[in-house]
N, C-alpha and C positions, 0 to 999 in steps of 0.2 A: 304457503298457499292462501290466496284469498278466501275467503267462507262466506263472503257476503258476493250474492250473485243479483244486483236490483235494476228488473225492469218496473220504472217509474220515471213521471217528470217531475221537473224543480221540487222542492219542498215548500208547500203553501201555506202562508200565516197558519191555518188552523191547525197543522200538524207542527210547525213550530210553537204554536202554544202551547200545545199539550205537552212538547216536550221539555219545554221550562218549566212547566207544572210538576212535571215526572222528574226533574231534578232536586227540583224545591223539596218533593217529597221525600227527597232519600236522603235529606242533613242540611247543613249551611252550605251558602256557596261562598268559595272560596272569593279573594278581593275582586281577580280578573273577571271571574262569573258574574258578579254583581255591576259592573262595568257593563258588560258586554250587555246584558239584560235589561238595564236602563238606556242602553241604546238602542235596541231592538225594541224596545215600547216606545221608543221619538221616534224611529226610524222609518215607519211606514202608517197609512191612513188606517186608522181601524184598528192599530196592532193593542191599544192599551184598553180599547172598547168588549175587543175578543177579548184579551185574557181576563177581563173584571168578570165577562159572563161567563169563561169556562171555570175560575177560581170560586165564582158563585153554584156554580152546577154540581162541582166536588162536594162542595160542604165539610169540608176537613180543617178546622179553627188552627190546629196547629201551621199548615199550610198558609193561611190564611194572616197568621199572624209572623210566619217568616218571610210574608210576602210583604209585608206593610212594615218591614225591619227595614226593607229595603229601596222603602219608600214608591209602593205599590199594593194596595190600590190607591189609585192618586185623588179620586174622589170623594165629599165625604161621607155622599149612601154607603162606600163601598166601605170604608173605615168605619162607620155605625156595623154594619154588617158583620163586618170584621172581630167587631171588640161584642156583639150582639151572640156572637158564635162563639166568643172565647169563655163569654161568661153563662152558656148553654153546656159547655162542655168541662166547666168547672163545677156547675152546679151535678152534673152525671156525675161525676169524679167522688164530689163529696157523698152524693147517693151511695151510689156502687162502698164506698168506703162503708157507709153508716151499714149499710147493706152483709157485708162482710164480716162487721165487728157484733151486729146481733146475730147472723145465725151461722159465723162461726167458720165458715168456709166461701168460695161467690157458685154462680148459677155453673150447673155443670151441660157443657154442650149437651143437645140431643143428640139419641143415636142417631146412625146414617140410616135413612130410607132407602133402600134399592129399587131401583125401575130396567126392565129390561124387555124386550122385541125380539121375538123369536125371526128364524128365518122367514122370508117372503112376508114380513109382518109391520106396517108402521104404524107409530105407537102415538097420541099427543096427552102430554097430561101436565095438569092445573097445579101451580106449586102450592102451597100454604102464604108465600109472601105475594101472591099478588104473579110473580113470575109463570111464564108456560113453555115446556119444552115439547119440541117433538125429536122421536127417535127414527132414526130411520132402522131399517132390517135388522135382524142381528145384532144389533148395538146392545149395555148395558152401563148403568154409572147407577153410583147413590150420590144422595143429597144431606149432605148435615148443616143445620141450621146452630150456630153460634149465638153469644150474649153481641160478637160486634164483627161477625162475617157468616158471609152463605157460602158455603162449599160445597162444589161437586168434583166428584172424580170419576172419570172418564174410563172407562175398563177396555173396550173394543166398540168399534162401529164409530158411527157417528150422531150429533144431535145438535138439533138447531133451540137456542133458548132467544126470549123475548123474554129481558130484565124488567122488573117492577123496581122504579128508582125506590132505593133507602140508604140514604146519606149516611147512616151509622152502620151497617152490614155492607158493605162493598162482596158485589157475585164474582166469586172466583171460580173457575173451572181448570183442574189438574187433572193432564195427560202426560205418563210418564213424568220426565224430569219437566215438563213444559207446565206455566202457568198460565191463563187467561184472565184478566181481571178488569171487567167494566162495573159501571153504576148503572144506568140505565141505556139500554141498547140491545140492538137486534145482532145476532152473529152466529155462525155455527163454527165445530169443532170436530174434526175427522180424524181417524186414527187408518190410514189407506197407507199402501204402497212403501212399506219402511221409514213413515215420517208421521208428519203432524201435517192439517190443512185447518187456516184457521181466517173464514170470510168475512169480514163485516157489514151487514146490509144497513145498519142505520147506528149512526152513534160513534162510537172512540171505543176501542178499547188497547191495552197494553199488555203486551205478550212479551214473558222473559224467560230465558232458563240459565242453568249455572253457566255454561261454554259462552253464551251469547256476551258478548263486549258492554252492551246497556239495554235494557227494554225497546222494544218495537214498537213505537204506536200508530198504532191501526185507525184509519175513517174508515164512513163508507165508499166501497165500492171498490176495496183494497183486499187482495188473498194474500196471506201468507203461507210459507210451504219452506217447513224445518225439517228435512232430511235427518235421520240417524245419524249419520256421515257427517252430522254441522253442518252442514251447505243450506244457505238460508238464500229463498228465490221471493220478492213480493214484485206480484203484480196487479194490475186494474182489471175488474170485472164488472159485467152489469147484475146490481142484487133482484133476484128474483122472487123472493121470497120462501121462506120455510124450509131451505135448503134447496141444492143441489138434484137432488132426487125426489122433492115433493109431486114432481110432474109425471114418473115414472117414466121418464126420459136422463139422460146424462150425457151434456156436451162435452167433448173432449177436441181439443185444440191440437197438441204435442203431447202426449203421456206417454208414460209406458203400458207394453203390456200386463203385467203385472198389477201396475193403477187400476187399469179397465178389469181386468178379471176380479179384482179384491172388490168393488163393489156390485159385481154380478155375483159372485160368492153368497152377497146378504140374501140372492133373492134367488137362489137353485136349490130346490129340494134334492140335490146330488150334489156331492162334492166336486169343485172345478179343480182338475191339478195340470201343471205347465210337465210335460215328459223329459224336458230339456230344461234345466233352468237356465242356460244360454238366451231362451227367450222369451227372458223377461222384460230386460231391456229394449227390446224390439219396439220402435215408437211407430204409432197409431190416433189417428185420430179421425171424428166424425160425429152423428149423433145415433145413440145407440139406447135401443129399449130394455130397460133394468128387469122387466119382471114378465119379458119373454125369453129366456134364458137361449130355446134353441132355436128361436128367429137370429136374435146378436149373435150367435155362436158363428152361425150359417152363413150372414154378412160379412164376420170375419174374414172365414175360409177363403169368401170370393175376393173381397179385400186386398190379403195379405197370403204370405205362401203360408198356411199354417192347416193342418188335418185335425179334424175335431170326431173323434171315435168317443162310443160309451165302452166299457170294459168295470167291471163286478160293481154295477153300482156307483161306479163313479164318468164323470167325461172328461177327459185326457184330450190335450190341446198337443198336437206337435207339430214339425215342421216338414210339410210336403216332400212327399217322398216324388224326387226326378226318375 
């Protein structure tokens, strides 16, 4: 069975560039790789201009200098740049050494920060790097800050981050077995409906996990949606900003029910449960208000064949009784 399900067009220079970059970064390429990448840099107008400014925007010497192995970058700014970065990151090397050798041990990460949104609650806060998250309802992650990465991890909910570039800490965001990892770039991260939803509203990032065959890299205006199940769906969308939910509105296209309930969940002071998990699956779509619980309930109803009863505290979703 296939696992990759993509609605997209062609693949455009700039998402091929990234992903020659995203090759480069994981070891040498083998002879054919190096072939085929020196023809993909003649092959099109722009192609050897984009990747000198997206191998510049990485800032990774190492990259930088298996990129010029292979006789790329073809320029000599970009070879100054090149050898300008190699010998910025030799001079860290010896630090970090000298560093090590007087006191004995190297820097020890900082603890993780926790942040977290109660229900019906969203949250925006200022990182220490310059970065800013917002959380939507219910969410939680912490944040750990490393000597040569930022880390967060994703616990439940969702949250939208706006990266502060820094070329030596790459922001990572881990959900589950899933990784996120940009430099500087706008994106959010959902933990909804038995998967992963991962947006990018400005920038590139590269999303991988162990099942997946190679990293995903993401522009703007691209959703990703990694199912539990493996089944990997990207599609185009228009970025809105701050998320999905900042408008306290939520469009939905084709989802499940189950989709639509799990972000009305963040925003019910009652617990939402399906009486039937038969219908969960049940797809639905439309626009729907997040944080008037029993207006969306009550559209539903009329909607779809579905009864929305409250019972001990809770409101129970089932399927109309004939």
């Amino acid at each position: 069975m296939n696992n990759l399900d993509t609605i997209q067009t062609a693949t455009d220079p700039y998402t091929e560039a990234a992903e020659w970059l995203e090759r480069l970064s994981g070891g040498p390429l083998e002879r054919t790789e190096k072939r085929q990448l020196q023809q993909w840099l003649q092959g099109g107008d722009g192609h050897r201009e984009l990747f000198e400014r997206m191998l510049a925007t990485w800032g990774d010497p190492a990259l930088a200098a298996a990129a010029e192995q292979i006789g790329q970058p073809g320029t000599a700014s970009a070879q100054r740049r090149s050898r300008a970065m190699g010998i910025a990151a030799a001079a860290a090397c010896l630090l970090c050494a000298l560093l090590w050798v007087t006191l004995g041990t190297g820097p020890a990460p900082a603890e993780p920060i926790a942040y977290q949104s109660a229900i019906a609650e969203e949250k925006s806060v200022a990182l220490e790097d310059g970065s800013e998250l917002s959380l939507e309802a219910d969410s939680a992650l912490d944040v750990q800050y490393r000597a040569d990465a930022r880390r967060i991890r994703l616990h439940r909910g969702a949250a939208y981050f706006s990266v502060a570039r820094d070329r030596q800490r790459p922001f990572t965001v881990i959900s589950g077995d899933t990784s996120v990892r940009a430099l500087g770039t706008e994106f959010s991260v959902d933990r909804i409906g038995g998967g992963i939803d991962v947006r990018v509203h400005e920038g590139t990032v590269r999303v991988s996990r162990p099942a997946m065959p190679r990293p995903q890299i993401l522009t703007a205006g691209q959703h990703l949606r990694l199912d539990d199940s493996g089944r990997i769906q990207l599609r185009d969308f228009t970025p809105s900003g701050r998320g999905a939910w900042h408008s306290g509105w939520i469009d939905i296209g084709d989802e499940s029910l189950q989709y639509l309930l799990g972000h009305l969940s963040r925003y019910s002071a009652q617990p939402i449960r399906l009486r039937d998990p038969a219908l969960a699956p049940l797809r639905v779509a439309g626009r729907f208000h997040l944080r008037d619980t029993r207006a969306t309930l009550g559209l539903l109803s009329e909607l779809y064949p579905l009864q929305v009863s409250h019972r001990d505290g809770r409101i129970v979703i089932s399927a109309q009784q004939h």
